[in-house]
Structures are given as structure tokens and as C-alpha cells.
N, C-alpha and C positions, 0 to 999 in steps of 0.2 A: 527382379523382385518388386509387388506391388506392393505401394505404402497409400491407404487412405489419409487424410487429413480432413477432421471432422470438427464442424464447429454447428452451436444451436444458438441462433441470434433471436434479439428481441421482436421483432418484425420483419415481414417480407422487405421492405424499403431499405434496410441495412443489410449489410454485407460482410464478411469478416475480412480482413486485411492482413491479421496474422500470419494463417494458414496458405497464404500466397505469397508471403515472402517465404516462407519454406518451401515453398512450391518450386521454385524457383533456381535455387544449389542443389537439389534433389534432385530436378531432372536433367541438370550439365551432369552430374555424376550418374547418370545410366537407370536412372528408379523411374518405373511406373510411377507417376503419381495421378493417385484420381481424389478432387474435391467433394466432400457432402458436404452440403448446409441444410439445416432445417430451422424452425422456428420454435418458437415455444408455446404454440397454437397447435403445433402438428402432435400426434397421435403418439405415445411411443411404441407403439407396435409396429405402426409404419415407420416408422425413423429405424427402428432394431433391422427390419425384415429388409431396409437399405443398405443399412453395413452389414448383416448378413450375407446379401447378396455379390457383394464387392469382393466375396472369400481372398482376403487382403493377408499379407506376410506382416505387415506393422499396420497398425492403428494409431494413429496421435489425437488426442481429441485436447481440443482447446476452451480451458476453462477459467471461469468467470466467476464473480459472485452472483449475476443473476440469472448464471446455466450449470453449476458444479451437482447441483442435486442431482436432475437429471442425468446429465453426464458418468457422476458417480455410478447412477442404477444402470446403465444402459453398457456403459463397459465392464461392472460386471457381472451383466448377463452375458454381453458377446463371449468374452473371456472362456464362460462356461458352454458354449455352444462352439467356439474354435479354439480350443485349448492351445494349438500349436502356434496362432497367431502371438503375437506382441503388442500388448496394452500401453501405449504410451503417454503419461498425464503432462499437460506444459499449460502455461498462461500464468497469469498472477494470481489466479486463488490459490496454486498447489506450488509458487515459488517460498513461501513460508508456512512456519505452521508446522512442516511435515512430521512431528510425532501422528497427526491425526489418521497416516498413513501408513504406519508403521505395523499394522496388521492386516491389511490389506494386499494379502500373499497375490491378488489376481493382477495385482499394479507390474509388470517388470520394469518399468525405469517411469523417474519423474525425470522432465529438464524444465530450470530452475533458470531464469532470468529471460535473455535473450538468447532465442534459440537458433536462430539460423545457421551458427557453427557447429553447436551440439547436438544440434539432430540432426546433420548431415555427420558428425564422427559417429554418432549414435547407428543409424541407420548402415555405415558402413560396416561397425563390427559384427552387426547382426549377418550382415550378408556372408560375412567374410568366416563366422563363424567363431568369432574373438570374444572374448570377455570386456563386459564393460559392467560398470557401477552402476547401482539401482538408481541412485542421488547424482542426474548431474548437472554441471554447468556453473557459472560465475560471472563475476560485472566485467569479464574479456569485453574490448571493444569491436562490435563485430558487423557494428553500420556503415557498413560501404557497396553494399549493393545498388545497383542504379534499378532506374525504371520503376513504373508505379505495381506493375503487378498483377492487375486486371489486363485481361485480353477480349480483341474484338468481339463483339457479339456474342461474349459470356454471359449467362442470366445473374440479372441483378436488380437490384430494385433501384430507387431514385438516385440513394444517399451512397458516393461510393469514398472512399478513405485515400487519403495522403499523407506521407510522413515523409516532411523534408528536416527536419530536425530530432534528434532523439538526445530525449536526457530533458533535465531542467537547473536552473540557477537558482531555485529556492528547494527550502527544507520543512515544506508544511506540515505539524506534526501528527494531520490524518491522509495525508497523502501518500500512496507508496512511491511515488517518485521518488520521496527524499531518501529511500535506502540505498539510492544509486546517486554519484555525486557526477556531477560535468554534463556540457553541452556537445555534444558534436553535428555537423550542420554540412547541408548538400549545400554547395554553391548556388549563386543566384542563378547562373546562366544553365546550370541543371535542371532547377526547380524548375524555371519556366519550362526550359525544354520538353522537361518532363509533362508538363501540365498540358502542353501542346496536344499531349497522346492521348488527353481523354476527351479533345475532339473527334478522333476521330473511333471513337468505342459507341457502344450503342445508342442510338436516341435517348435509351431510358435512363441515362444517366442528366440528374437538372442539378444536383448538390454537392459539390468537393467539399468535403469535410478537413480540416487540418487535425490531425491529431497529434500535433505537436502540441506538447504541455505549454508551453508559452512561444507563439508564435515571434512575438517581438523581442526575444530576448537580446538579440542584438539587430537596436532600431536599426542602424544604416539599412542593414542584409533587407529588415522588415520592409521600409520606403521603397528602395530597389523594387522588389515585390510587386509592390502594392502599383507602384507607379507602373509597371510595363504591364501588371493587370487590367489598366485602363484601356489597352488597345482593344478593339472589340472583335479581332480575333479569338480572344477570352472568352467565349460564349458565356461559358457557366454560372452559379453563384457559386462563393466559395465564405464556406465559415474559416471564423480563426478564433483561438483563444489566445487571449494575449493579458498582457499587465496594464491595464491603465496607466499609471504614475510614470511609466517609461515613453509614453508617446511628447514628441514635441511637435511643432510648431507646422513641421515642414510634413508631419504624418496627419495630421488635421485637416492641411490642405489639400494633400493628395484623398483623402477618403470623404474631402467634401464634395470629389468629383466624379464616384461612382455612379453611375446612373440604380438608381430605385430598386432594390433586390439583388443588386449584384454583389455584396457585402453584408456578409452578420458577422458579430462580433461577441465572442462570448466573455465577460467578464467576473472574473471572483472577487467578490465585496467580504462574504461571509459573515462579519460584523462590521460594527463602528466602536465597540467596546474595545478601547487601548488596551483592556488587562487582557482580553480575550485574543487580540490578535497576539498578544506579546507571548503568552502560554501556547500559543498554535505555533509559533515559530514565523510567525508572517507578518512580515516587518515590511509594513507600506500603511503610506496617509492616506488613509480613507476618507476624507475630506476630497482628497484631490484625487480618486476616484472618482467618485460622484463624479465632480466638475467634470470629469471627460468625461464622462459616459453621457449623463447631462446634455455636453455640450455637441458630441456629436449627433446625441437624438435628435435635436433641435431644427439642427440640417436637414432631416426626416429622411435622407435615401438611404442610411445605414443603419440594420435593424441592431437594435443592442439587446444584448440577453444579460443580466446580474442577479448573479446568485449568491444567497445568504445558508448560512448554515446554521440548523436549530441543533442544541447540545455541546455547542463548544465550552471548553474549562469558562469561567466567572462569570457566562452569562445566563441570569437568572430569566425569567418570563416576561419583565419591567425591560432589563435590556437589552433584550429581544425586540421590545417592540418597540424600543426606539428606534435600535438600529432597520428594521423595517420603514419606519416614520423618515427617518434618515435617506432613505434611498429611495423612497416609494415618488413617482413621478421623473423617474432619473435615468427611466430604459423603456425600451417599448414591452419586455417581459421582464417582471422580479419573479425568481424561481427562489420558492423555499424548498429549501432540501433539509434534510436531517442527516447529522453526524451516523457513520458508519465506521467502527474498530474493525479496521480492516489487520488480516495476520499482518506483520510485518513495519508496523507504523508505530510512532512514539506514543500516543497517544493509547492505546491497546497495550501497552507497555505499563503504560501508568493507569490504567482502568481502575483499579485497586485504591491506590492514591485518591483518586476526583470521584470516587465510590459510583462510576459509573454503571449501573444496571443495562444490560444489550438481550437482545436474543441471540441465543447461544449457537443457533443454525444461519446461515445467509440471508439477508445479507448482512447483520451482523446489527440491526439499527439502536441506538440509544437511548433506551425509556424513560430512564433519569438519570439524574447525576447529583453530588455535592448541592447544586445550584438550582435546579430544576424538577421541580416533582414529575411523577407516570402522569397525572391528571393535567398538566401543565402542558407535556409535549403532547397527549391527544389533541386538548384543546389545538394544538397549532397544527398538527397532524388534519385538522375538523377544517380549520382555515386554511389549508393549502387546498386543499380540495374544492372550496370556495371559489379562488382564486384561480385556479384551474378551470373552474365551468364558467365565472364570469368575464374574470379577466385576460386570462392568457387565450382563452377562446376567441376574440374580436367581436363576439357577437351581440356588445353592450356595450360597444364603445364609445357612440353619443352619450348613451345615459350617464356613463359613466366619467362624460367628459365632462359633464354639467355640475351631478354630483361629486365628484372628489374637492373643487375647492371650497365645499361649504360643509365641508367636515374638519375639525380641529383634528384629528387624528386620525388618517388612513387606516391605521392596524385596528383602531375601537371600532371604525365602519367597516372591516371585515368580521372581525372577530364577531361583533352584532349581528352581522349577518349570518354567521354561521350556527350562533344560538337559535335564532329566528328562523332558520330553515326545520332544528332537528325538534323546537315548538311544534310547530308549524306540519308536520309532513315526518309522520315516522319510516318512508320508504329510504334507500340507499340514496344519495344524492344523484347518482348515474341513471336512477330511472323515474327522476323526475321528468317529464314532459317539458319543452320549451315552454310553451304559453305558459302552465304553472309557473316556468322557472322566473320569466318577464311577471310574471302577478305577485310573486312575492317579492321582487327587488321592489317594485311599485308600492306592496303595502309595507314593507320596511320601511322604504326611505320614507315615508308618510310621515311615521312615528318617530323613528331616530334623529332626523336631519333637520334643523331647524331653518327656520326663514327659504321652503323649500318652495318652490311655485311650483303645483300640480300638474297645470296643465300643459307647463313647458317640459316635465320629464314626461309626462307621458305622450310628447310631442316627440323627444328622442326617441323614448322606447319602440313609439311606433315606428319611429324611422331603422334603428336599427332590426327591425321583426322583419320590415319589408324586404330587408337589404339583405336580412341572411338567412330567413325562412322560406323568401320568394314566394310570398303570399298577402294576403291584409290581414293586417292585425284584428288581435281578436274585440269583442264588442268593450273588456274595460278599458282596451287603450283607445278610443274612437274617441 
């Protein structure tokens, strides 16, 4: 019996990881299984006329919040073009929620959490010819599979996924993690071994991603890690997301010793507002945040990523921008993200309550709230975008290094900025031109930035044009 497993990722460079761990008990128990991936750039004609072509016995397509549309249209048309085939929906957008699928006669089964036991029972009784339930699965623990999942010279893009931990220790109230409670964790001597194996997988892999919700959750296991990652048998770089406020002494040391690129770290700040993390359910000092993220930038070999979240409960616009002012200088990238009521979160719960206004379709984002007016979160929706072309970019990061300490507030020299562009230049921000984009940081900071010496930012500027345009600057920076 053939079973497809279909997923549509956000770019060639990522990969899905799900669909390979089902790949996997699928085919010890005797099933065809063949992978699709596509992207969200590709065609859907061409994506349909692919699983078309597959004339498959089950379909399982894995969905997202920022693949569920598609997904939804595309299975079911197949549905309507293979009738006899089996539509199977799984992932976290359709593990809660499901009245929305309740009429949705072309669905035959959803599986609802972790799937690798359920769509391998799933999968049998179709074979077998048995009855099973439209709705299934549950928080069964069902992580014990070894091995990472990709195999040799599979096509993939750069970024490929690891999961040596499943589950999390906190109950953040827009996170779907927290409808699942407990940690369960591969040993050290796995992990590595495991990691081992994406030596020897294709060149094209440069990025192990963790997708463990909190890498560190139990430091010792983390150190262990971290330290035998030092060997430079380790080729790769490898992300983690981890908790600040859990790292000690002995885990500073160890990641002071990574050599340059071989370590990002992702970290959640989300505010500095006590009321706001206390209503989120996310109980850590954000103070002593900062200070480690802070303190390992400093060291400069380990890239820090900190992410704040715009729309959480009591935080207004004002404490917004402090907690941005708060963090800002504390990582090599601050990522503003915007709150998302995802189904199945407390938080989407209480929508009603904190008189949250969302869109109603995926991915679900939070226009206002109690606290926050729609005019408010564009504005910061206007400055991320900013922030994104000039800062998270690299490619102003002289200018940028001169400018930021002769600004009294980080967020009022973005936010500035981001008035000052849609003055300025009523095109999308994405099709400004480089040169424009360096002439207008130029005549902004003119005007906004006091005690500003001209001809030393335009001394940066140039240097940054040269360094990332690979060209000479143009004649206002000379």
C-alpha cells in the first residue's frame, strides 16, 4: 500500500522533519512510503499534478499555520480527482480547533498531536480494511524513535531539523506547547551520535537547526552538548533555542569557546513588562535575560537572535517601546514578532476577555487589543520592516554603529525612521533601491540625531556600500 506524505515549506532552504519521522515506522511495517515537499513559491497546479501523479492509497498532508490554506484547497481537489484515495490532515493547525472541519465530508481522518503511533495504527487499519475514527490520537508518549530522519543524498536545502528533546517546561500562554505538559529527552551519548550522521549526509546541509522548544531545559544534559560539540569533528553550525535565566557559569564558558559561526542561539525576551509576562504565563527575569544574551554577544563568536512579542495582554505602545529600548543592543538580531491566537492556546481562550481583534484566517495575527490600538500595531508592524532592511540585514552596520549611541531611544530612531521613509518615498519598502535606501538613513539621521558629525556617518555609510554592494558609493556619500 502506497502512502504519500506531503508537506509545503516556507522556502527551498528548509525542509520538513515531521513527515520523516513518519516516514520511518511506516516503512519497518511494509508501506510504500513516497515524500513530496514543495514550497510556497511553487505553482499549485504543479504541486496538485505531483500528488496526482503519485495515485497514492493514503495521503497525509502536514499542516501549518503558514501552509493550511493551500493545503486545505489542494486536498480537496485531490480528494475530488481520487476519490478512493484517503485524505489524511495532521500537524498543529488541525490538532485543535476541529469544529472548523466538521463539514469537511472530503477530510477522512485527522491525527491530532503526535503522530508517529497514530498514523502508523491509522495507516494499518486502512490496509487491513478495519474501521477507525475520523478524530484521532492524544498526548500518548510516543518519542522514542532513534535516528535523525534524513537520509544520504536526499534533496534538501541548507537548514535541516533535529529533535533531541520533545515537550517543554513552561506554559506560555500563546504557545501551543503548553497544551502538552512534560519533557522527554534523547540521551547525550544519542544526540551526539546522532549528530554524527549529518556528517556524513549531503554537502548541502551548513545548518542543524534544534527544534527543541527549550534546548536547555536540563543544563547539565545542555553543557554535555555543547562541550563535545567543541570537537571539530562537528563540522556544522547548529541553532538552539534555549532559556536564558537557566544558563550558568560553566555554560558561558563552554560557548565562549565556539569558534565564530558555529553557534546561534535563539532566545525569547517577548517583553520586560512584569504584568505582561505574568498574564503570558512566563515567569523569568528579564533583567537577567538581557545580561546573558548581552553577555554572550560581547564574546562576538555566538550569534544571539531575541525576540519580543508586539500584542501581549498590558502591553500598551509606551511599553512596547521600552521593553524594545530595554533589549535593544543585547543581541546581534532583535526580532519583532507579533502575537498570533493560535487554536489551542490560553490566550485565544481569553481573546474575548483582553478584547483582542485577530484575523480570522491564518495566521491568526492581533490587530488590537484592550491595550493597544489597529493604528498602533501597524505603526510597529511599519518598524519591523525597518528593522528588517536595515538592521537585521548587516548591511548598515557601521553606520549603524556610530548612530545608535547618540540616540536617547533606539525605538524613537526607528520608529523615526520608518515615518521618514513612507514621507519620503510612497513605493513598498522592498522596492526601494539600495543607494535610495543609504540616502535616506543619511538624510534622516541629518535631522533627527543630534550632535551628529556628517562626514564621519557618511564615512561609515560608505564603508558599509562598499563592503556589501561591491561597488563605490554613490556621489552623496564621497
Amino acid at each position: 500500500m502506497k502512502v504519500v506524505l506531503f508537506a509545503i515549506n516556507g522556502s527551498f532552504s528548509h525542509s520538513n522533519l515531521a513527515i520523516r519521522c513518519l516516514r520511518d515506522p511506516l516503512e519497518r511495517a511494509g508501506f510504500e512510503v513516497v515524500l513530496v515537499e514543495h514550497t510556497l513559491r511553487d505553482r499549485t497546479s504543479h504541486i496538485l499534478e505531483h500528488l496526482h501523479r503519485e495515485k497514492a492509497d493514503i495521503y497525509g498532508f502536514s499542516c501549518y499555520i503558514w501552509n493550511i490554506e493551500p493545503m486545505l484547497a489542494l486536498a480537496e481537489t485531490l480528494k475530488s480527482l481520487l476519490p478512493e484515495s484517503k485524505i489524511v490532515l495532521g500537524g498543529p493547525e488541525v490538532s485543535y480547533g476541529l469544529d472548523r472541519f466538521e463539514n469537511s465530508s472530503w477530510i477522512d481522518a485527522i491525527v491530532r498531536g503526535e503522530g508517529e503511533e497514530t498514523m502508523l495504527s491509522l495507516c494499518q487499519a486502512i490496509r487491513g480494511g478495519g474501521e477507525y475514527s475520523r478524530i484521532l490520537g492524544n498526548d500518548a508518549v510516543t518519542f522514542a524513535d532513534t535516528g535523525v530522519h534524513y537520509r544520504k543524498d536526499e534533496e534538501t536545502g541548507g537548514i535541516l531539523y533535529y529533535e533531541s528533546s520533545r515537550g517543554c517546561p513552561y506554559s506560555c500562554a500563546y504557545c501551543l506547547s503548553s497544551a502538552t505538559h512534560g519533557v522527554r529527552f534523547k540521551s547525550v551519548e544519542q544526540t551526539l551520535e546522532e549528530l554524527l550522521t549529518f556528517e556524513t549526509l549531503s554537502t548541502n546541509c551548513k545548518v542543524i537547526k534544534f527544534v527543541d522548544r527549550t534546548f536547555n531545559a536540563d543544563m547539565r544534559r545542555a553543557n554535555a552538548i555543547w562541550r563535545a560539540l567543541l570537537d571539530e569533528k562537528y563540522t556544522k553550525s547548529y541553532h538552539f533555542e534555549i532559556c536564558a535565566t537557566l544558563l550558568n557559569e560553566e555554560s558561558f564558558d563552554i560557548l565562549s569557546r565556539f569558534p565564530k559561526g558555529k553557534v546561534q542561539l535563539e532566545i525569547g525576551l517577548q517583553s520586560t513588562n512584569t504584568e505582561t509576562l505574568a498574564a503570558s504565563s512566563r515567569h523569568i527575569d528579564a533583567q537577567k535575560v538581557i545580561d546573558a544574551a548581552r553577555r554572550i554577544r560581547e564574546v562576538g563568536n555566538v550569534h544571539v537572535h531575541l525576540d519580543l512579542i508586539a500584542g501581549l495582554p498590558y502591553e500598551d505602545y509606551q511599553s512596547f517601546a521600552k521593553s524594545f529600548d530595554d533589549a535593544y543592543g543585547s543581541s546581534d538580531m532583535l526580532q519583532l514578532g507579533f502575537l498570533k491566537l493560535l487554536h489551542g492556546t490560553e490566550l485565544r481562550e481569553r481573546a474575548e476577555e483582553y478584547e483582542y481583534r485577530y484575523l480570522p484566517t491564518p495566521p491568526y495575527t492581533v490587530l488590537q487589543s484592550k491595550w493597544i490600538r489597529y493604528e498602533e500595531m501597524q505603526r510597529l508592524t511599519h518598524i519591523a520592516e525597518v528593522l528588517d532592511r536595515y538592521l537585521e540585514s548587516g548591511r548598515f552596520a557601521h553606520a549603524l554603529w556610530y548612530l545608535t549611541p547618540l540616540t536617547e531611544s533606539p525605538f524613537r530612531f526607528w520608529e523615526g525612521l520608518s515615518l521618514y521613509l513612507e514621507e519620503h518615498d510612497t513605493r513598498p519598502l522592498q522596492r526601494i533601491s539600495q543607494p535610495d535606501a543609504f540616502r535616506y538613513l543619511l538624510e534622516y539621521a541629518k535631522e533627527a540625531v543630534a550632535n551628529i558629525d556628517v562626514f564621519k556617518l557618511k564615512e561609515m555609510l560608505a564603508a558599509d556600500f562598499m563592503q556589501h554592494e561591491n561597488k563605490n558609493p554613490p556621489s552623496f556619500l564621497r
